[in-house]
C-alpha positions in Angstrom: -4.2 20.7 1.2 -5.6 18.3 -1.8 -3.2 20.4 -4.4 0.1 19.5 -1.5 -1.8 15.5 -1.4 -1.4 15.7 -4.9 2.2 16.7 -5.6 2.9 13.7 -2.9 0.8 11.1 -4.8 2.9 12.3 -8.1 6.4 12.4 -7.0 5.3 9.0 -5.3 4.1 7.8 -9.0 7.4 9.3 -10.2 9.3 7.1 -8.1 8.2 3.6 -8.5 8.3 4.5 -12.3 12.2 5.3 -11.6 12.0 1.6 -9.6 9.9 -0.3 -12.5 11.9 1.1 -15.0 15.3 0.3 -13.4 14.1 -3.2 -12.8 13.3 -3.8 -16.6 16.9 -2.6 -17.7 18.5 -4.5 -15.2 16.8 -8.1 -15.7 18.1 -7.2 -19.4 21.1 -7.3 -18.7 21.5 -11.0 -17.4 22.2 -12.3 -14.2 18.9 -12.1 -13.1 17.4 -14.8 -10.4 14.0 -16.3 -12.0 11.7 -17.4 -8.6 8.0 -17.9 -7.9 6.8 -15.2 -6.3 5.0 -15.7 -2.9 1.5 -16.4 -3.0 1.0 -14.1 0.0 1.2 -11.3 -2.7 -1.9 -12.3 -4.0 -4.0 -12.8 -0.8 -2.2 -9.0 0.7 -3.4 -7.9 -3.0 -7.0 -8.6 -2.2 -6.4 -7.5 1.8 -5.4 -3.6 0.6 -8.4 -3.4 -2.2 -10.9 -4.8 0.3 -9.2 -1.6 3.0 -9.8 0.4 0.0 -13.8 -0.8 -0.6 -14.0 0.2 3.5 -12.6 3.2 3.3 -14.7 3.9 0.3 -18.0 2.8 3.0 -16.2 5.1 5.6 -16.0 8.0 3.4 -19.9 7.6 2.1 -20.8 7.1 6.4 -19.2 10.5 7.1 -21.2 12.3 4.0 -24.4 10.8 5.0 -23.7 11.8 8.8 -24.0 8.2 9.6 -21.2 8.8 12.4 -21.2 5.1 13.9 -20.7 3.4 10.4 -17.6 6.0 9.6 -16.0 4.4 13.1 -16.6 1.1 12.1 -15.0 1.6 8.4 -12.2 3.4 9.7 -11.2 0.5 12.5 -11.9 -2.3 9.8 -9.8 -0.2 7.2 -7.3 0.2 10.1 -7.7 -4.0 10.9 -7.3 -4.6 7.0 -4.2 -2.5 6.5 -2.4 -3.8 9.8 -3.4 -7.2 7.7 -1.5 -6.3 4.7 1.7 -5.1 6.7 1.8 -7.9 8.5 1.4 -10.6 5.2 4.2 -8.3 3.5 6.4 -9.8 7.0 5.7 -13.4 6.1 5.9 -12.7 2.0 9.7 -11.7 3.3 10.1 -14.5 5.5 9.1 -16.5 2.8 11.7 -15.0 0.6 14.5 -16.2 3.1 12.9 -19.3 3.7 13.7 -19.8 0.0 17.5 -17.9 -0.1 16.2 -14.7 -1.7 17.9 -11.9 0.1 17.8 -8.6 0.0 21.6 -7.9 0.3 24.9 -9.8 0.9 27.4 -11.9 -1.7 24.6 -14.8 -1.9 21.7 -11.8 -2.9 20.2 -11.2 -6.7 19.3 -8.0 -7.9 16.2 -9.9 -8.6 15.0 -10.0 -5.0 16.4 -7.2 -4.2 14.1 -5.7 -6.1 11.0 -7.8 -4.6 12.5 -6.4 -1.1 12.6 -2.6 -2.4 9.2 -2.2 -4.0 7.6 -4.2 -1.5 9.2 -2.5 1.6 8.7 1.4 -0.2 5.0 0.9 -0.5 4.9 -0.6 2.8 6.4 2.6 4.1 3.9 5.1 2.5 1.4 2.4 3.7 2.6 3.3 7.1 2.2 6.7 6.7 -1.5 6.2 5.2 -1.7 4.8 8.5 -0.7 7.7 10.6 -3.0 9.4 8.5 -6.0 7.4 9.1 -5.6 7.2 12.9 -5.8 11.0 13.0 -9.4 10.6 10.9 -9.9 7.7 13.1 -9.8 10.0 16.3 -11.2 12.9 14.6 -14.3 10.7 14.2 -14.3 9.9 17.6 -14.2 13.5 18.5 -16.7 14.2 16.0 -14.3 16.6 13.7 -15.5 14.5 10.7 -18.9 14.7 9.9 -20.9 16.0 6.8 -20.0 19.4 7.1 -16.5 19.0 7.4 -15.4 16.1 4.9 -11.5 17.4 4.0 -9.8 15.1 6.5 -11.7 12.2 4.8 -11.9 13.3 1.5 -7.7 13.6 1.8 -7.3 10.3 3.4 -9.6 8.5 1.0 -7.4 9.9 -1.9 -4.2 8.9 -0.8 -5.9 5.9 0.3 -7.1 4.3 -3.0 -3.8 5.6 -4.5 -2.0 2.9 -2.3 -4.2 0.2 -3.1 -4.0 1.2 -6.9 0.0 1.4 -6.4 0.2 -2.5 -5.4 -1.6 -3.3 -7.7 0.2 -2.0 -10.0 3.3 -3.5 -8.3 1.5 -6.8 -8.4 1.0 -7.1 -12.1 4.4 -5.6 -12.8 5.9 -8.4 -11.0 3.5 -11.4 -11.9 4.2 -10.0 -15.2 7.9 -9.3 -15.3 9.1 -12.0 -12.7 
């Protein structure tokens, strides 16, 4: 299971580095829509590396046994991550609000970009999701505990690699926007 977690968290890697790369050649090559990025960036930047400090907590609960504190973590990961999702909407709406568009004759390749890295992590941020309601029940049904740490151990994993993939994405656009 951690070897499959890890051929997902590479060929994930491999694919915004396709999607970073591809936007550097293509703001070369003119034509390219200069606009302030929403601040809502920022604020869903701190959101998903606080969800990853809880699940962190979460993670230490189930290895100490301390079963209550693992639920808590998990729900406040869960709270924090429905947070992010939901500040990526308004970052969007803000984008229209301002006549950035993903698509159509009055769109830039610019935002397109801003919609596509955005809306791709926001998808494996779904699936995180998924994944940490299955460890969220499993705690509840007490299938996570100190002597049986894979589920966690897994969805800590992929867990910190989202929060290190936006903030990767962050930079990359604070720094190439």
């Amino acid at each position: 299971m951690k070897f499959t977690l890890w051929l997902l968290i590479m060929s994930i890697v491999m694919m915004f580095a396709a999607f970073t790369s591809a936007y550097i050649v293509r703001r070369e090559e003119g034509n390219w829509l200069e606009f302030n990025l929403p601040a809502g960036l920022l604020i869903n930047t701190l959101i998903i590396v606080l969800s990853s400090v809880t699940m962190q907590w979460a993670y230490y609960s189930a290895k100490k046994d301390n079963l209550n504190s693992l639920r808590i973590a998990l729900m406040v990961t869960f709270i924090l991550s429905l947070s992010f999702l939901i500040g990526q909407w308004n970052v969007w709406g803000e984008l229209v609000v301002n006549k950035i568009f993903f698509g159509g004759p009055t769109a830039n390749p610019s935002g397109s970009f801003v919609y596509v890295l955005t809306g791709v992590h926001g998808f494996h941020l779904i699936t995180g999701l998924i994944f940490l309601v299955i460890v969220l029940i499993s705690a509840f049904l007490y299938r996570v505990h100190a002597k049986n740490l894979l589920r966690i151990e897994l969805c800590t994993t992929y867990w910190h690699f989202l929060s290190a993939l936006w903030v990767y994405l962050y930079v990359f656009l604070a720094v190439y926007h």
